[in-house]
PQR file of N, CA, C, O and H, with PARSE charges and radii, in Angstrom:
ATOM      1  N   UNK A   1       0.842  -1.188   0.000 -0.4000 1.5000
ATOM      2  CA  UNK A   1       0.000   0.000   0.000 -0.0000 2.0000
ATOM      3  C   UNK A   1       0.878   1.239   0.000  0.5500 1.7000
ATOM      4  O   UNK A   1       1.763   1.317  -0.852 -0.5500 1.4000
ATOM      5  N   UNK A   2       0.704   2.239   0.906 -0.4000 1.5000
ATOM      6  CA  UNK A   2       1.444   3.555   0.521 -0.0000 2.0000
ATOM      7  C   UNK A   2       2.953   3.242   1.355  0.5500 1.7000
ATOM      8  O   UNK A   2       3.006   2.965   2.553 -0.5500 1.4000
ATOM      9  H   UNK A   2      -0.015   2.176   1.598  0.4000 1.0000
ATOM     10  N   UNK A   3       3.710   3.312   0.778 -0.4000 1.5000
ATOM     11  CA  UNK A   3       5.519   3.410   1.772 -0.0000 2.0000
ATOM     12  C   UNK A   3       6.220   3.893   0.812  0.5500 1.7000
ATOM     13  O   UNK A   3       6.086   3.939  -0.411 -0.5500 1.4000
ATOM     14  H   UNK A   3       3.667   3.537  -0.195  0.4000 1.0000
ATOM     15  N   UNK A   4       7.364   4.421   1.912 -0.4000 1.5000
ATOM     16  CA  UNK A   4       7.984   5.372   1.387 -0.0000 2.0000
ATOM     17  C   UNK A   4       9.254   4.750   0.780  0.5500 1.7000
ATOM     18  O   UNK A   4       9.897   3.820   1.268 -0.5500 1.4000
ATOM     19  H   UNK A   4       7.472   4.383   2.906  0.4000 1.0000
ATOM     20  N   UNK A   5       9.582   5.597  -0.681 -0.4000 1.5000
ATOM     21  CA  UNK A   5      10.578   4.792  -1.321 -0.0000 2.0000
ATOM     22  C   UNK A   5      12.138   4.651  -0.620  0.5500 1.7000
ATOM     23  O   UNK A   5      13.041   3.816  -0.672 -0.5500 1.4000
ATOM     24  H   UNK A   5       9.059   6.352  -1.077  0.4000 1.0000
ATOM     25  N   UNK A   6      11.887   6.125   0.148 -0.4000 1.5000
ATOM     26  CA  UNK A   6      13.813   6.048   0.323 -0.0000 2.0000
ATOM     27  C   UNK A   6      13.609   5.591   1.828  0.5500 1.7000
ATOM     28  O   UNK A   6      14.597   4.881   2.017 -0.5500 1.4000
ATOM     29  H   UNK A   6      11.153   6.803   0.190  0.4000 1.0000
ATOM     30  N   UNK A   7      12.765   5.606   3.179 -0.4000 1.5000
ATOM     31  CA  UNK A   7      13.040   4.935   4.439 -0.0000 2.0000
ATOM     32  C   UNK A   7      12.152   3.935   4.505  0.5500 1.7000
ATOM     33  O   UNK A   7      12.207   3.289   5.551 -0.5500 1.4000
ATOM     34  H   UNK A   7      11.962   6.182   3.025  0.4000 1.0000
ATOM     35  N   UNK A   8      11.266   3.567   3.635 -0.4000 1.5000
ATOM     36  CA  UNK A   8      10.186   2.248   4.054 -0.0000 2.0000
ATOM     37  C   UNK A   8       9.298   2.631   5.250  0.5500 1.7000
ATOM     38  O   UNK A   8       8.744   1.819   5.990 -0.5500 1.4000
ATOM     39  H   UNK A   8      11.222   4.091   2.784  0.4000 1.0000
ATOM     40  N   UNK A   9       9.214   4.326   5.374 -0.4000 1.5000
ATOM     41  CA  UNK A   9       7.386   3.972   6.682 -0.0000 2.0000
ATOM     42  C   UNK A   9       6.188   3.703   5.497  0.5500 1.7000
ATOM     43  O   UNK A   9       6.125   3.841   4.275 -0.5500 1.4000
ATOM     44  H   UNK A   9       9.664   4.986   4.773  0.4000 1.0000
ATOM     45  N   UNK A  10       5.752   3.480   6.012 -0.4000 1.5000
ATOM     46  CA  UNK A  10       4.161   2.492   5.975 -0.0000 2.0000
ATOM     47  C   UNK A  10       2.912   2.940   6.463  0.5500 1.7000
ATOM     48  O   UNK A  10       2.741   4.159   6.452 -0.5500 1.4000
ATOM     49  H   UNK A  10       5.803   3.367   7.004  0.4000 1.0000
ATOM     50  N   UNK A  11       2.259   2.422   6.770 -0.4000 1.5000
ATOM     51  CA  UNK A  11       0.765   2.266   7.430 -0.0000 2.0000
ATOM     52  C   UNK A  11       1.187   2.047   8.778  0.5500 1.7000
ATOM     53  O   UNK A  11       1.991   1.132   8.952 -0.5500 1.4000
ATOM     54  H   UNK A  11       2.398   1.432   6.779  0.4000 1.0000
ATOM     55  N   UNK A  12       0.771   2.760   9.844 -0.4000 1.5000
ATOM     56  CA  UNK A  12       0.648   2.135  11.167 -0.0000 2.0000
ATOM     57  C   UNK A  12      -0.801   2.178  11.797  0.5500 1.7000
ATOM     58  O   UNK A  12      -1.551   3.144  11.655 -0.5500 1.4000
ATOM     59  H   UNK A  12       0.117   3.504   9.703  0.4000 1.0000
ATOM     60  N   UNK A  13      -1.065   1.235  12.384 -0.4000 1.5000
ATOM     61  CA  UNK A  13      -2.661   0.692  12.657 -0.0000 2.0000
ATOM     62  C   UNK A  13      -2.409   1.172  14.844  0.5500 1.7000
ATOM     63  O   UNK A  13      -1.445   1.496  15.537 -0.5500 1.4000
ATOM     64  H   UNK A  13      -0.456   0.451  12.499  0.4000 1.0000
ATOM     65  N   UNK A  14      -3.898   0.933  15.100 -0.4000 1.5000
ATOM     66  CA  UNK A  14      -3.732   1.379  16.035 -0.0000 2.0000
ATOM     67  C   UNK A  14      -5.049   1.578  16.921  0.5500 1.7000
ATOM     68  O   UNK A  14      -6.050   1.116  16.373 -0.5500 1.4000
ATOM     69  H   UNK A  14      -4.681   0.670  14.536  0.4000 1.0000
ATOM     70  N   UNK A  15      -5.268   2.167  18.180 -0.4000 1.5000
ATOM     71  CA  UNK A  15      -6.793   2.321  18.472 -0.0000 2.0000
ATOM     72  C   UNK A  15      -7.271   3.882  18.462  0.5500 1.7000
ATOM     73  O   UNK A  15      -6.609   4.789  18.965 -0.5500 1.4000
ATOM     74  H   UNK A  15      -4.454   2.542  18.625  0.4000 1.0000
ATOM     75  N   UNK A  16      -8.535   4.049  17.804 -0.4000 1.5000
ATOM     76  CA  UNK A  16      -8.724   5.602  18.477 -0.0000 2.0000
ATOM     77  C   UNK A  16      -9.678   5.511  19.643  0.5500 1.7000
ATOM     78  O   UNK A  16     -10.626   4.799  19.976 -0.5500 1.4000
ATOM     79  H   UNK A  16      -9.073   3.312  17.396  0.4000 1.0000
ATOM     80  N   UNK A  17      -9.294   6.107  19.914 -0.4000 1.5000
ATOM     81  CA  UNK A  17     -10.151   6.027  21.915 -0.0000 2.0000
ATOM     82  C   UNK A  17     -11.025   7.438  21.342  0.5500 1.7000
ATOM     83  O   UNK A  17     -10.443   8.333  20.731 -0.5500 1.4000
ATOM     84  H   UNK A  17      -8.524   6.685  19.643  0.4000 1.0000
ATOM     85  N   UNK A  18     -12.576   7.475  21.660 -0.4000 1.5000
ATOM     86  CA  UNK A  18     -13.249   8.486  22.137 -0.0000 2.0000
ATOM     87  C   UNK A  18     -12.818   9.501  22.697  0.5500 1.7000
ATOM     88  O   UNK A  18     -11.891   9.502  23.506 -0.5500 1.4000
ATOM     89  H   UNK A  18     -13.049   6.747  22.157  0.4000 1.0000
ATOM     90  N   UNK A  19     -13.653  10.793  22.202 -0.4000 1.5000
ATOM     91  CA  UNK A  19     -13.131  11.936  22.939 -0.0000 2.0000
ATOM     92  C   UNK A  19     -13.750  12.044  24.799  0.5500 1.7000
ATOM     93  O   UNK A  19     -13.088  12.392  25.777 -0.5500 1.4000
ATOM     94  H   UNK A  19     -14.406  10.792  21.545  0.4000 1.0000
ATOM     95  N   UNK A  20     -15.292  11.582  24.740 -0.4000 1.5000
ATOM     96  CA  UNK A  20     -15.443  11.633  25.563 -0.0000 2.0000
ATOM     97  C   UNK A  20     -14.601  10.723  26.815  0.5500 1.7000
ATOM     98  O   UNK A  20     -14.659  11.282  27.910 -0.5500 1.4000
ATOM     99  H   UNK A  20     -15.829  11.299  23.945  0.4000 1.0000
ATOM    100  N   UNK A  21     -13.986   9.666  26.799 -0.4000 1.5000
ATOM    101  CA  UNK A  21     -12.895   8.776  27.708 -0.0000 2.0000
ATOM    102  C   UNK A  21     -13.467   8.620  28.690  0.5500 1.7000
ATOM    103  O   UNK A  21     -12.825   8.828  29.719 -0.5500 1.4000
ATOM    104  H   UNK A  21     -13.939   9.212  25.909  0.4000 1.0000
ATOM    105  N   UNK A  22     -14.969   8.173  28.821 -0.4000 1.5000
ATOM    106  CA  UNK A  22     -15.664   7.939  29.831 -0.0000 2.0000
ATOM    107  C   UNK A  22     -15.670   6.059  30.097  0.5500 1.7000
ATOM    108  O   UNK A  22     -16.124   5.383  31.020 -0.5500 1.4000
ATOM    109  H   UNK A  22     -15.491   8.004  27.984  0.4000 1.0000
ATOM    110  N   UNK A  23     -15.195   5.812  29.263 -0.4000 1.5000
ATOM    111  CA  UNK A  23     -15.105   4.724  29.256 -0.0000 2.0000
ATOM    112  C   UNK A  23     -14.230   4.084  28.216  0.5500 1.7000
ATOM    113  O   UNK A  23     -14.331   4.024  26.991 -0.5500 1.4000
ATOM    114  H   UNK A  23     -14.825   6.361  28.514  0.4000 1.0000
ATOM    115  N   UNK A  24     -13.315   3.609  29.092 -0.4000 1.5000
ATOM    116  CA  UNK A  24     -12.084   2.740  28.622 -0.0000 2.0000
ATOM    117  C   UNK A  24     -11.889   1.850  27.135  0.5500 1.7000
ATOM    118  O   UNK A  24     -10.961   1.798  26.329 -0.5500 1.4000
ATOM    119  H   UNK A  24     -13.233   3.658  30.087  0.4000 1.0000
ATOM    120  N   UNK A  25     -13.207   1.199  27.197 -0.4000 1.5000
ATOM    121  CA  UNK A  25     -13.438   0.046  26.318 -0.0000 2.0000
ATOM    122  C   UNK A  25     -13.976   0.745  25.002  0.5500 1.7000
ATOM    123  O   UNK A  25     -14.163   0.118  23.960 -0.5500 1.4000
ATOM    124  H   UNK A  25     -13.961   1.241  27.852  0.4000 1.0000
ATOM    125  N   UNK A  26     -14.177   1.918  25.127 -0.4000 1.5000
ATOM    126  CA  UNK A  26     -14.750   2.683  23.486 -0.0000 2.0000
ATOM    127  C   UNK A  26     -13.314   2.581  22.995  0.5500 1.7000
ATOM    128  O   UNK A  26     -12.389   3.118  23.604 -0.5500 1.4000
ATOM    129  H   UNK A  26     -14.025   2.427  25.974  0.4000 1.0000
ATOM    130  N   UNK A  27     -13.158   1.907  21.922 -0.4000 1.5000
ATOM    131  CA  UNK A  27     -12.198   1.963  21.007 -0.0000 2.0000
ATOM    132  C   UNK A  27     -12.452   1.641  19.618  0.5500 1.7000
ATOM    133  O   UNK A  27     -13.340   0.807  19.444 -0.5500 1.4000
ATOM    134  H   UNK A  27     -13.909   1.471  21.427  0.4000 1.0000
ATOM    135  N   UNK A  28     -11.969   2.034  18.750 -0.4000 1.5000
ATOM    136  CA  UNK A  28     -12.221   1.534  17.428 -0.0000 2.0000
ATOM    137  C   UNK A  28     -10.747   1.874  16.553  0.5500 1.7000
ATOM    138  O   UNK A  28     -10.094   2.916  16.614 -0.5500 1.4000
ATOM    139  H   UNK A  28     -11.248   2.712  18.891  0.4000 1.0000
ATOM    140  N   UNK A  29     -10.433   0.561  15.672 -0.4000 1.5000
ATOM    141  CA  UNK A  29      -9.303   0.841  15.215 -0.0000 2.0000
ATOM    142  C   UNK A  29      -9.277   2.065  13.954  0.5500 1.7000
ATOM    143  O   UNK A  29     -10.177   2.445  13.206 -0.5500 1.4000
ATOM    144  H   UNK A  29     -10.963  -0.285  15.622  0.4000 1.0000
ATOM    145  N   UNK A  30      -8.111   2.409  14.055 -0.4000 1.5000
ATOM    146  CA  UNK A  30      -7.655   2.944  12.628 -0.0000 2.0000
ATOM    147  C   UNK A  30      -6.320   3.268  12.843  0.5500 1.7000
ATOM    148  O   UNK A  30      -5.547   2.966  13.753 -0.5500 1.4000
ATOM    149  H   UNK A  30      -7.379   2.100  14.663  0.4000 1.0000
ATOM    150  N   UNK A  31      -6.162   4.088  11.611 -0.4000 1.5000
ATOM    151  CA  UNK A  31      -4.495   3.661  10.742 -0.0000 2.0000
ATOM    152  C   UNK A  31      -4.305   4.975  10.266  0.5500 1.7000
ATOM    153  O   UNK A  31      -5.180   5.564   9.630 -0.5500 1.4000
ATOM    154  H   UNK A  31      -6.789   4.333  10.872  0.4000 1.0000
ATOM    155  N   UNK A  32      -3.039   5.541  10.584 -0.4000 1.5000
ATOM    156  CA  UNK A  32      -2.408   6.736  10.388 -0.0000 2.0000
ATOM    157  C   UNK A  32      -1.358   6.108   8.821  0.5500 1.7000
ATOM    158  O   UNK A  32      -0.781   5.059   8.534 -0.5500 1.4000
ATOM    159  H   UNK A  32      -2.329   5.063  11.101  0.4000 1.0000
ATOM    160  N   UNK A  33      -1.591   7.560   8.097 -0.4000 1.5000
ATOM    161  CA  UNK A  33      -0.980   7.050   7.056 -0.0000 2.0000
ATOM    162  C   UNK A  33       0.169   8.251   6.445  0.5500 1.7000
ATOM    163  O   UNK A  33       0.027   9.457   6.645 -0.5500 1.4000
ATOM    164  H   UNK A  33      -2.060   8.412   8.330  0.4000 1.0000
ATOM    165  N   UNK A  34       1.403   7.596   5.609 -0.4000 1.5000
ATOM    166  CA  UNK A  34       2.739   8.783   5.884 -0.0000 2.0000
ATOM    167  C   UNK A  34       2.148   9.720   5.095  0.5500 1.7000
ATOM    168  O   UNK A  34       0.974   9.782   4.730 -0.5500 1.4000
ATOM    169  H   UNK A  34       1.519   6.616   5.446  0.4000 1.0000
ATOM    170  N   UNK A  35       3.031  10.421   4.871 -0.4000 1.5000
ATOM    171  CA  UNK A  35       2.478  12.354   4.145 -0.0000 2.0000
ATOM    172  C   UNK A  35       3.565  11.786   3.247  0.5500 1.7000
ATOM    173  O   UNK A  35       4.719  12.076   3.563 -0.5500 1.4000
ATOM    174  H   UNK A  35       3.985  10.371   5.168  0.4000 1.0000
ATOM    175  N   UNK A  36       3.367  10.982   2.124 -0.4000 1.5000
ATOM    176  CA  UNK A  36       3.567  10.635   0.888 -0.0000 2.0000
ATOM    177  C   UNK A  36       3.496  11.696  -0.826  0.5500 1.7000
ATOM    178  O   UNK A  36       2.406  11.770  -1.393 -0.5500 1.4000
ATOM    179  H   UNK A  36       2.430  10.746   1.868  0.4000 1.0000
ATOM    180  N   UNK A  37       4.573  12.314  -1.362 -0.4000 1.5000
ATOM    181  CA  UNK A  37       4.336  13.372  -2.731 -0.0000 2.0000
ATOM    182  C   UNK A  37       4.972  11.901  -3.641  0.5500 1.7000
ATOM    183  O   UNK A  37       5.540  10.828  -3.438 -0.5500 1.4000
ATOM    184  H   UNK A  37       5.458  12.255  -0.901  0.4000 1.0000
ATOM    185  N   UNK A  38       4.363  12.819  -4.838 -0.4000 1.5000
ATOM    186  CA  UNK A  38       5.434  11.940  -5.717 -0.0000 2.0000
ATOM    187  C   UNK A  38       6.535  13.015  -6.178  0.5500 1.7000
ATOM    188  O   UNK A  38       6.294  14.220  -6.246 -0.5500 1.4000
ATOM    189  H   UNK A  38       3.901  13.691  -5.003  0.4000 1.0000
ATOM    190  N   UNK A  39       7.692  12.468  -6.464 -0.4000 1.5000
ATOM    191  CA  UNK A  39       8.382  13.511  -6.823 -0.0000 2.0000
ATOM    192  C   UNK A  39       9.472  12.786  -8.083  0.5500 1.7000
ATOM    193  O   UNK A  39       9.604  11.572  -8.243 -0.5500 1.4000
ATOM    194  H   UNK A  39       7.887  11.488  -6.408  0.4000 1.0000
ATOM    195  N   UNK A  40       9.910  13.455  -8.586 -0.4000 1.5000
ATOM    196  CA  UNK A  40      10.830  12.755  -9.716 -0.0000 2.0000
ATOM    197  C   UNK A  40      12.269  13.297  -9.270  0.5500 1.7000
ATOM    198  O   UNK A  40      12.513  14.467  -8.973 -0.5500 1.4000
ATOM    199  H   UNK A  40       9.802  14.441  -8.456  0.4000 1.0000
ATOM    200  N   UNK A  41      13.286  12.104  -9.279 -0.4000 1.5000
ATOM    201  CA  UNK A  41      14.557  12.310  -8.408 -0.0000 2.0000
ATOM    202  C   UNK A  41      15.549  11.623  -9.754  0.5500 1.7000
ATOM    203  O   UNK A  41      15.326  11.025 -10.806 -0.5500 1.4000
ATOM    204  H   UNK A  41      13.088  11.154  -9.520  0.4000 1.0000
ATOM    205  N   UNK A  42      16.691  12.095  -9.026 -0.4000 1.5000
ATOM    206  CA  UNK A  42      17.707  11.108 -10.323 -0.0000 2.0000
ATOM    207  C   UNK A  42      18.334   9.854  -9.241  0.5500 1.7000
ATOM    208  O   UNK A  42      18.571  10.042  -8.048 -0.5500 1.4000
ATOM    209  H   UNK A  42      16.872  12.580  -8.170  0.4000 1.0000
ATOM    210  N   UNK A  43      18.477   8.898  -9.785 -0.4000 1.5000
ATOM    211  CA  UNK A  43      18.935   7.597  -9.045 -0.0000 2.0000
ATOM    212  C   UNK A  43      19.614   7.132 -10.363  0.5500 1.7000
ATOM    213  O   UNK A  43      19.232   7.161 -11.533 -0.5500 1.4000
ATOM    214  H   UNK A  43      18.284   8.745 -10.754  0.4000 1.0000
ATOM    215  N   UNK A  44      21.053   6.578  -9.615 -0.4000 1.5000
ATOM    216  CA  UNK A  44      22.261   6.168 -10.777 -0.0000 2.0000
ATOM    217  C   UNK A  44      22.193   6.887 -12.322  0.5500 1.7000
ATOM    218  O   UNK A  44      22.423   6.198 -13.316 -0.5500 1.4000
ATOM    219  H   UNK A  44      21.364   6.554  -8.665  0.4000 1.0000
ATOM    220  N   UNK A  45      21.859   8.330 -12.436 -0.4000 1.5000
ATOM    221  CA  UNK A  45      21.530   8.918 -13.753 -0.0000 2.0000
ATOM    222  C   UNK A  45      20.327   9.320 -14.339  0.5500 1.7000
ATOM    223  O   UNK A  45      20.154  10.219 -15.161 -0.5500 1.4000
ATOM    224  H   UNK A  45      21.672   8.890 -11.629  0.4000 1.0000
ATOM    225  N   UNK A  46      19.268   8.332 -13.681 -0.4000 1.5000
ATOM    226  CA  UNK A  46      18.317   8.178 -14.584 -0.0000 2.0000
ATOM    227  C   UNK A  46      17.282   9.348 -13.820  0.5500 1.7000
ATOM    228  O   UNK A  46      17.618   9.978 -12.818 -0.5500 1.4000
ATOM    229  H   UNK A  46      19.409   7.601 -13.013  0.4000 1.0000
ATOM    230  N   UNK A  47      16.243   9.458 -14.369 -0.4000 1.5000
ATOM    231  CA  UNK A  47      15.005  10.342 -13.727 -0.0000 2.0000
ATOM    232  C   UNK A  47      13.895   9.429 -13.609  0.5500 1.7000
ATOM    233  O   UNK A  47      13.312   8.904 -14.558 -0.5500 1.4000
ATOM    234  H   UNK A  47      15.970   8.946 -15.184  0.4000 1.0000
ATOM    235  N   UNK A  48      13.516   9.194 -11.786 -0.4000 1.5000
ATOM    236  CA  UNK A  48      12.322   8.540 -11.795 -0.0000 2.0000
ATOM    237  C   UNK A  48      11.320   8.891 -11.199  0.5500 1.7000
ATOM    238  O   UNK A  48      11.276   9.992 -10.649 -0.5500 1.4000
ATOM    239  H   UNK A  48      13.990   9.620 -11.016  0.4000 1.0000
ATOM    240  N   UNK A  49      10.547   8.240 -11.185 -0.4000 1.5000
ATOM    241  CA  UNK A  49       9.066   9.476  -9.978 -0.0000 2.0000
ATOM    242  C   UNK A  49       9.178   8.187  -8.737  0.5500 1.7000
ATOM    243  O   UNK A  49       8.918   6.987  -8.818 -0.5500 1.4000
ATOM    244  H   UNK A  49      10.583   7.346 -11.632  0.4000 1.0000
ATOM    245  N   UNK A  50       9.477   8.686  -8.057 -0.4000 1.5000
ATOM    246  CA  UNK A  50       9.234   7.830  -7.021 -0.0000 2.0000
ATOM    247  C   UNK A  50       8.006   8.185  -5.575  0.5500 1.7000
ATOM    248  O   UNK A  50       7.331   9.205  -5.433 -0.5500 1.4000
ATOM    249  H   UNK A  50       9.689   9.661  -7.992  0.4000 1.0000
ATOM    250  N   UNK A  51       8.030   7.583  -5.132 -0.4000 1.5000
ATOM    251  CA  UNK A  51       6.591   8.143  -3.228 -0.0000 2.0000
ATOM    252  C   UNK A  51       7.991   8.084  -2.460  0.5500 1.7000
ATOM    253  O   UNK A  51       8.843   7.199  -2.382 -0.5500 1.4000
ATOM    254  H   UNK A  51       8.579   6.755  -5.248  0.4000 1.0000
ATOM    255  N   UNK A  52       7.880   9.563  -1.843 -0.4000 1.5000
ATOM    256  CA  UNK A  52       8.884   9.936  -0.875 -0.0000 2.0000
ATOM    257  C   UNK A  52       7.838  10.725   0.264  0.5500 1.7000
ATOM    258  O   UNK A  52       7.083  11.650  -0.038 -0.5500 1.4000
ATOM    259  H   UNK A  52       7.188  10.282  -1.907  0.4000 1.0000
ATOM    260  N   UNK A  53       7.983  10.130   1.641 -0.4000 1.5000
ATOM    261  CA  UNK A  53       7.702  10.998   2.407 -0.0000 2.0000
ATOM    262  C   UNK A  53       8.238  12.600   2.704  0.5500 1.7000
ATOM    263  O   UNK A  53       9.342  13.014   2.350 -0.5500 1.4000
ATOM    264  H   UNK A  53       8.596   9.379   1.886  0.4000 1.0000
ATOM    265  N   UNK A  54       7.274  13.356   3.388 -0.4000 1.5000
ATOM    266  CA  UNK A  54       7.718  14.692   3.743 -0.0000 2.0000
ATOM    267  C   UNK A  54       9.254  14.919   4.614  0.5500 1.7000
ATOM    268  O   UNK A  54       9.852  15.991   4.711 -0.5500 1.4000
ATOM    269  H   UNK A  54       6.377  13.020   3.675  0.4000 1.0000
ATOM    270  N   UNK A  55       9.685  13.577   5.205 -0.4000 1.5000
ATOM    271  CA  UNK A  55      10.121  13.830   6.458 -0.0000 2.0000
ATOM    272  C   UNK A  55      11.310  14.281   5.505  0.5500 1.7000
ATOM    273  O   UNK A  55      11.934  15.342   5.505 -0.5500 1.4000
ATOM    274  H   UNK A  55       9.199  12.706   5.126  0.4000 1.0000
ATOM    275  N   UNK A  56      11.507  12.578   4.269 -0.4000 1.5000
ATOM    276  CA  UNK A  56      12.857  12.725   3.431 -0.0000 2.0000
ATOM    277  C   UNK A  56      12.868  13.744   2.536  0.5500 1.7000
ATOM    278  O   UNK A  56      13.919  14.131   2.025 -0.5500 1.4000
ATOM    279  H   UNK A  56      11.000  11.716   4.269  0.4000 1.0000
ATOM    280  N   UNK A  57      11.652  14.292   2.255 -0.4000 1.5000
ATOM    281  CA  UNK A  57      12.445  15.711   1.315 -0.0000 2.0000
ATOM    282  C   UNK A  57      12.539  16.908   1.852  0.5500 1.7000
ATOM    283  O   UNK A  57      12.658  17.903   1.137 -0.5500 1.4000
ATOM    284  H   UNK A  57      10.798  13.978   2.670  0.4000 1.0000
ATOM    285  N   UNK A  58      12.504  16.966   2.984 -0.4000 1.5000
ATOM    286  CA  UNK A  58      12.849  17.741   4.526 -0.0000 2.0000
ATOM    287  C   UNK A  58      14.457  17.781   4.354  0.5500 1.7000
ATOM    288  O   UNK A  58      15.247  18.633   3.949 -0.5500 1.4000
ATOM    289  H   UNK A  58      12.407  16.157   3.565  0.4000 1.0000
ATOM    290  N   UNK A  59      14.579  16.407   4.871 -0.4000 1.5000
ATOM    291  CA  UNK A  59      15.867  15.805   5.119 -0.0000 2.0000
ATOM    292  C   UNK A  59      17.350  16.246   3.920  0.5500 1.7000
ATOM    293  O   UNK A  59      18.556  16.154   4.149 -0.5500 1.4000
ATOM    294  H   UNK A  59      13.937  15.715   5.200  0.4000 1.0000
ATOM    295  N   UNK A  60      16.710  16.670   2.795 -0.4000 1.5000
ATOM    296  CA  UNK A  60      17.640  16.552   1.574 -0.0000 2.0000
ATOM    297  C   UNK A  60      18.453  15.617   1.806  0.5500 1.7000
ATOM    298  O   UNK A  60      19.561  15.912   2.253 -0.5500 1.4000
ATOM    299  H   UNK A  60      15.730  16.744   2.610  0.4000 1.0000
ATOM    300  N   UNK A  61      18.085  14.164   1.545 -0.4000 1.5000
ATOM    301  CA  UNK A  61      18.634  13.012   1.032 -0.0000 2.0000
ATOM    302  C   UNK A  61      18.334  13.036  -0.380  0.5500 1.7000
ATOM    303  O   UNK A  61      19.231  12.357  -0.880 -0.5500 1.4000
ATOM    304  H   UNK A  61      17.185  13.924   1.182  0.4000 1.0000
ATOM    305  N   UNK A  62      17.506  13.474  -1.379 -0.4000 1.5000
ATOM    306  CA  UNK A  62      17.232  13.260  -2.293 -0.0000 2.0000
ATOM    307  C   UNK A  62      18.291  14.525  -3.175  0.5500 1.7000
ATOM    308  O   UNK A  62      18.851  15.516  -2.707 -0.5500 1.4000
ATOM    309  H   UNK A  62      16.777  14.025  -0.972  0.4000 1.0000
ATOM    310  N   UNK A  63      18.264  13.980  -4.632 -0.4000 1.5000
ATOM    311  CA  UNK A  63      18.885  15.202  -5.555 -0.0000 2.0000
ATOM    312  C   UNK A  63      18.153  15.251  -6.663  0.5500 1.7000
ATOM    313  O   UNK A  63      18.356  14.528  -7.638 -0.5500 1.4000
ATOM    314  H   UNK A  63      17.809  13.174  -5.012  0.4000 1.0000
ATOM    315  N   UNK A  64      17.180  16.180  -6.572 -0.4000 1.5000
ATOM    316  CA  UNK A  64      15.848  16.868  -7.415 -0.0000 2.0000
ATOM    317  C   UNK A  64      16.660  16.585  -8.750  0.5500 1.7000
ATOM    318  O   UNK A  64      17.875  16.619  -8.946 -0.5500 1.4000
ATOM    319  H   UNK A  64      17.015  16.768  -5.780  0.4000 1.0000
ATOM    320  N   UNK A  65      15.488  16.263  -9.704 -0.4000 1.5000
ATOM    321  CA  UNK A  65      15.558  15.780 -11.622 -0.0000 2.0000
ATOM    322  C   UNK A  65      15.533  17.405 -12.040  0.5500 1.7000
ATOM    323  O   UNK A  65      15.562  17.739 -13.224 -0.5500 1.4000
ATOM    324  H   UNK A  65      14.501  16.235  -9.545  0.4000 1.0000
TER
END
């Protein structure tokens, strides 16, 4: 599903608890998902579009096409 090309985050699953927290046992799952662009990068020469999270084109690990 969605992951990121250059660190591999993913999907993480999980519980959301009610706002009200009146009770413990209200839970229902769901799944936070990365802040995924596409972007086109050069890798060994070439120009590709790859899914890079926000964190890595923060990071400048990448070298923009």
């Amino acid at each position: 599903m969605a992951r990121c090309d250059m660190c591999g985050k993913g999907v993480l699953t999980g519980n959301k608890i009610s706002i009200a927290r009146s009770h413990v046992s209200r839970r229902a799952k769901r799944t936070w998902k990365p802040n995924l662009r596409t972007v086109r990068i050069k890798v060994n020469g070439e120009n590709k579009k790859m899914h890079v999270c926000a964190k890595c084109l923060r990071s400048s690990k990448l070298e923009n096409a």
